[in-house]
Backbone bond lengths (Angstrom), bond angles and torsions (degrees), N, CA, C in turn:
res aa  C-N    CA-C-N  psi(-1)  N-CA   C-N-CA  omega(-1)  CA-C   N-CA-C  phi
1 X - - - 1.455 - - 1.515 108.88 -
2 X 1.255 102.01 138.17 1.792 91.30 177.84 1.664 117.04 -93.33
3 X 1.868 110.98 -174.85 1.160 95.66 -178.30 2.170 137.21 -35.04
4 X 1.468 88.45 -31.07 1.399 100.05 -168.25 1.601 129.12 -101.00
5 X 1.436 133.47 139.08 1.101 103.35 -128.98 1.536 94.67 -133.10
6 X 1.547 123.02 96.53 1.913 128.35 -152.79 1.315 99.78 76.49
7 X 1.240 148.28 20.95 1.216 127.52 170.60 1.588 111.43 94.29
8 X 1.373 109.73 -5.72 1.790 103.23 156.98 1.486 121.38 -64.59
9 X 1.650 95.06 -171.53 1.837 95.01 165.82 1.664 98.75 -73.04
10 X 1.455 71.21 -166.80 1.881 92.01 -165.14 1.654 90.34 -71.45
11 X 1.439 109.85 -174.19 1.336 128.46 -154.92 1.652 98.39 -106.85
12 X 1.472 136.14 135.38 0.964 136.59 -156.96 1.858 100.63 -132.69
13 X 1.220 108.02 157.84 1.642 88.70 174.47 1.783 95.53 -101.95
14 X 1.434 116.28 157.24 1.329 132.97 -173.71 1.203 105.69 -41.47
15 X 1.123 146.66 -74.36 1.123 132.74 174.62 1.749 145.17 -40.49
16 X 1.556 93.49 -5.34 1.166 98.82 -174.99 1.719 96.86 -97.56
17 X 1.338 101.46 -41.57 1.712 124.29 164.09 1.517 94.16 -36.70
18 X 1.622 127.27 -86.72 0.974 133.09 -161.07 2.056 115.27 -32.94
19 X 1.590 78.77 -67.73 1.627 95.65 165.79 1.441 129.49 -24.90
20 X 1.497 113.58 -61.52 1.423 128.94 168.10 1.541 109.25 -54.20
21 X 1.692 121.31 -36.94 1.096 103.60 -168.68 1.432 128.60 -101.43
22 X 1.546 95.82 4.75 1.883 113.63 168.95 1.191 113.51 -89.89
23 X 1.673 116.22 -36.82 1.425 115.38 170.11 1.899 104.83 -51.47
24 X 1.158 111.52 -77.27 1.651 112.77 178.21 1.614 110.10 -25.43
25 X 1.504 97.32 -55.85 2.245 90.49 179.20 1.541 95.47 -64.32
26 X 1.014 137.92 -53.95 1.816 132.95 -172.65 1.716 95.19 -35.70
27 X 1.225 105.57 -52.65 1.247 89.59 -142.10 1.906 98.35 -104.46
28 X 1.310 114.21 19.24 1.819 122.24 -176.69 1.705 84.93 -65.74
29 X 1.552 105.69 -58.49 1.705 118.44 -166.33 2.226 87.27 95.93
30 X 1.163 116.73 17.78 1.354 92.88 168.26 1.353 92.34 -169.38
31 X 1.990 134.62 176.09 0.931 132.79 170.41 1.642 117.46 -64.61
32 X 1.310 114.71 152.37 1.443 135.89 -170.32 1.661 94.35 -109.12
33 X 1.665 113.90 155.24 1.376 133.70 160.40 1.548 77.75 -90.12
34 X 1.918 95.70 171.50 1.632 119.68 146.52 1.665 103.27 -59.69
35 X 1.243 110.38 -43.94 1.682 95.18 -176.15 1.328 118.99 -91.89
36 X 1.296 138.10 -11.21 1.521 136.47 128.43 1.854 110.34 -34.71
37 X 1.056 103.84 -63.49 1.623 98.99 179.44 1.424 121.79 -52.97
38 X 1.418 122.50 -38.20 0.934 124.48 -146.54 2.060 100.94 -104.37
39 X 1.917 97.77 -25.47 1.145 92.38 172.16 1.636 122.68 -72.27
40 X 1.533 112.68 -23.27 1.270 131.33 -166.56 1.623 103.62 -93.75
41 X 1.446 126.42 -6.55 1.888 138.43 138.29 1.157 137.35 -56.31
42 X 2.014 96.26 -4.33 1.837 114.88 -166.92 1.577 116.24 40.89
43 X 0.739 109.62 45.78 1.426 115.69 174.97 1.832 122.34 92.49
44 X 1.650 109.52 -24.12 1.271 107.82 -154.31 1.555 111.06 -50.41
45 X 1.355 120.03 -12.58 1.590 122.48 -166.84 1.315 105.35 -127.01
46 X 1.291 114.21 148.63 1.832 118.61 168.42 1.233 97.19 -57.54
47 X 1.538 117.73 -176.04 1.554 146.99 -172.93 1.922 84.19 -105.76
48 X 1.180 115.83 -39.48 1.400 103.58 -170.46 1.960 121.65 -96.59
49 X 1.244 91.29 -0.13 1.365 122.07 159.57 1.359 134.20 -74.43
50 X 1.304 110.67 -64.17 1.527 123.23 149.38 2.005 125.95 -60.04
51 X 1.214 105.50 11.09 1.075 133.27 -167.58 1.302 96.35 -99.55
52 X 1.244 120.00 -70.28 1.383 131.15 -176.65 1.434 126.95 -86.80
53 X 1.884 94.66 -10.05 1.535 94.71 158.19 1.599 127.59 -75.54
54 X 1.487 103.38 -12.41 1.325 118.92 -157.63 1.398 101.73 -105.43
55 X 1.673 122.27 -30.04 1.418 103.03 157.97 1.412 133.44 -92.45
56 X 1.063 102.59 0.93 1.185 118.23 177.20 1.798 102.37 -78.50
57 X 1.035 116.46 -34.96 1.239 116.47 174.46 1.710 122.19 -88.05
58 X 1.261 105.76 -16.84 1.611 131.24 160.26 1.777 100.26 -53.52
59 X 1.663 107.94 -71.21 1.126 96.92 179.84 1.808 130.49 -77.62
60 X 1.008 98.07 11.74 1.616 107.95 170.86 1.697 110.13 -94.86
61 X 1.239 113.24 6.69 1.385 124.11 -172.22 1.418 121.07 40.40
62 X 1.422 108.56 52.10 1.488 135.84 168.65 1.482 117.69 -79.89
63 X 1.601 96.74 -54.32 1.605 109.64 175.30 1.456 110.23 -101.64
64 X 1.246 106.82 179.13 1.026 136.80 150.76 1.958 127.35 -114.49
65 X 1.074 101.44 157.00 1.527 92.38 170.99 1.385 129.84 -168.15
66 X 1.339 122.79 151.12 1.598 118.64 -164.23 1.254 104.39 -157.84
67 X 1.757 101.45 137.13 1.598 121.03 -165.99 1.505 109.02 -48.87
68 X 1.235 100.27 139.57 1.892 110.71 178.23 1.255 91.68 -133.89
69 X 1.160 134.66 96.24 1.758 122.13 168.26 1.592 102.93 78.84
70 X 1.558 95.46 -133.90 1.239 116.40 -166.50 1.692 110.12 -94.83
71 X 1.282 106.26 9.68 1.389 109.41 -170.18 1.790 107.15 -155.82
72 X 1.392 117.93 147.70 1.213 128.60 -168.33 2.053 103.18 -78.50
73 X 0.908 99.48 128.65 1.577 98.40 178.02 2.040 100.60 -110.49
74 X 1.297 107.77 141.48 1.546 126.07 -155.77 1.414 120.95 -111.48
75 X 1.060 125.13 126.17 1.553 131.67 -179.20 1.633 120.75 -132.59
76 X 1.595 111.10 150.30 1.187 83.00 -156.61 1.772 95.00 -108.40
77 X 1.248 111.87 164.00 1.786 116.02 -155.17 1.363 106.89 -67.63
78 X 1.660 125.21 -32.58 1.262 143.37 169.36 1.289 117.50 -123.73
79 X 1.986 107.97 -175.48 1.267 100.70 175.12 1.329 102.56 -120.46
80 X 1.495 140.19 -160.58 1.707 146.14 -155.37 1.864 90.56 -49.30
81 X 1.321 98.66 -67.21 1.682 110.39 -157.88 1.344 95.96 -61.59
82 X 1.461 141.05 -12.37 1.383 100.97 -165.53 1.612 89.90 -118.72
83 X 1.203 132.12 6.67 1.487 142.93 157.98 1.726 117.63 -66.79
84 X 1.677 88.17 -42.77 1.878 87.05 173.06 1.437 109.54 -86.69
85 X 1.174 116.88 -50.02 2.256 105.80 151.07 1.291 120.79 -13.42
86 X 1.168 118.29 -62.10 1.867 140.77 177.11 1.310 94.02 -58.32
87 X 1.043 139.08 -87.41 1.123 137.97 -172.92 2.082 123.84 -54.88
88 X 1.276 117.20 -12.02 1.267 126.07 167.08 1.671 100.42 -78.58
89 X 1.641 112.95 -58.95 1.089 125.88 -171.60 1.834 119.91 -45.22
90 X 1.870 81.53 -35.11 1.684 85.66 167.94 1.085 130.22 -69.77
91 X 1.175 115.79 -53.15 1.600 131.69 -172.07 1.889 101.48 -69.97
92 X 1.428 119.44 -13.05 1.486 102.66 162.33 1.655 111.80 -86.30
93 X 1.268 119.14 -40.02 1.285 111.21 175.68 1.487 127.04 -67.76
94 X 1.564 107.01 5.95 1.664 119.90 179.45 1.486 104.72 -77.25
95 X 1.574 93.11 -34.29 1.371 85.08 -179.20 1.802 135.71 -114.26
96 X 1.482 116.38 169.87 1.452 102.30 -165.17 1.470 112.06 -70.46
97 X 1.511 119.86 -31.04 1.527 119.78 -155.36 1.489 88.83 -107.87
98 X 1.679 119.23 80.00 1.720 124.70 166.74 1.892 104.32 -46.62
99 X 1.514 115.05 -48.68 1.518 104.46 -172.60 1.481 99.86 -57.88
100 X 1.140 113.56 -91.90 1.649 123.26 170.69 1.626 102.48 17.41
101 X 1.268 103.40 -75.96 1.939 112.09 -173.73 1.107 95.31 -81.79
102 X 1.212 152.20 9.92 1.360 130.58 159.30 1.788 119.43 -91.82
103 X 1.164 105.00 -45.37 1.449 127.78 157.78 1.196 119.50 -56.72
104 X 1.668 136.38 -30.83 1.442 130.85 163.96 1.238 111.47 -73.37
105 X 1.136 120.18 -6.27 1.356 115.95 -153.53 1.747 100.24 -113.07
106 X 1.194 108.90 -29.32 1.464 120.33 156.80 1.174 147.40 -76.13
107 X 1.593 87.64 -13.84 1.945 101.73 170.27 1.253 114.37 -96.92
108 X 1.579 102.00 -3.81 1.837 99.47 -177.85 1.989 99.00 -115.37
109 X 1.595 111.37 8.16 1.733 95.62 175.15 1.684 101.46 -82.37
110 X 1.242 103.94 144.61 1.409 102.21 153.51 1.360 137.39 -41.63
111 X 1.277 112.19 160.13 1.428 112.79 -178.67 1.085 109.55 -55.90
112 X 1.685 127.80 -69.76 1.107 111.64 163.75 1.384 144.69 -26.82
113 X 1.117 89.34 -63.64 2.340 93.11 171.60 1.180 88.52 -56.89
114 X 1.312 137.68 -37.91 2.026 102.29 -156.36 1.613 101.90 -83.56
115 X 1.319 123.92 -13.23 1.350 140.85 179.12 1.488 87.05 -67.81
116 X 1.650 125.51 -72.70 1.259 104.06 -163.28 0.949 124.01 -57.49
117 X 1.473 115.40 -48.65 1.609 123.32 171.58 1.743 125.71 -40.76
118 X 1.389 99.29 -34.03 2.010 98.03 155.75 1.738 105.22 -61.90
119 X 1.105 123.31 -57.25 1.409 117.72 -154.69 1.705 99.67 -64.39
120 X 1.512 122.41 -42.41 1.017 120.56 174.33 1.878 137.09 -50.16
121 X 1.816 81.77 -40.21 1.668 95.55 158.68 1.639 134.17 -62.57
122 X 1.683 106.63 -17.21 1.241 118.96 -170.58 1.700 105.50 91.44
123 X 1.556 96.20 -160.30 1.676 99.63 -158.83 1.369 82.65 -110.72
124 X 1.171 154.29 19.69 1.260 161.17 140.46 1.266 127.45 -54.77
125 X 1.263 122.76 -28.63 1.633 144.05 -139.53 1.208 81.03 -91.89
126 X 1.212 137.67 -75.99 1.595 149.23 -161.57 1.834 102.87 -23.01
């Protein structure tokens, strides 16, 4: 079989799928159908594809979603910055030694970022 799979694009792993299809809700500015999504993908994905990308990402608590008709229309819970937050936030609570990763992670930001990151803490942080 070659890269492509019925005559779609080539084959992507889920996350890259996923990726493409939160950027598009980021950037609708309102909720999407599967067939809003999938028409605004130009075709690259089934209707029953994007279906299961979208609950699948529903239940990863990515989206949100609320009845439109006959079909759930999708939003996503945040926007870029507070998805890569979520995802920092994870990978510290993965691990046992929170100081440890908090402190590596501060000796290698830039001056700048660690500048912002005081102002962000308040005048307390110090």
């Amino acid at each position: 079989m070659s890269d492509s799979t019925y005559g779609r694009g080539p084959k992507r792993a889920n996350g890259v799928r996923e990726n493409e299809i939160l950027t598009l809700l980021q950037q609708a500015g309102e909720p999407l159908t599967p067939g809003e999504v999938t028409e605004r993908l130009g075709g690259e994905l089934t209707y029953s594809s994007v279906v299961t990308i979208l609950t699948r990402m529903h239940a990863k608590n990515l989206l949100t979603r609320t009845a439109r008709g006959r079909a759930y229309a999708y939003t996503p819970v945040t926007d870029d910055a507070g998805f890569a937050a979520r995802r920092m936030r994870t990978v510290l609570e993965a691990r046992p030694d929170r100081e440890a990763v908090l402190a590596r992670f501060a000796d290698e930001l830039s001056d700048q970022d660690a500048d912002l990151l005081r102002q962000l803490l308040g005048p307390d942080a110090d």
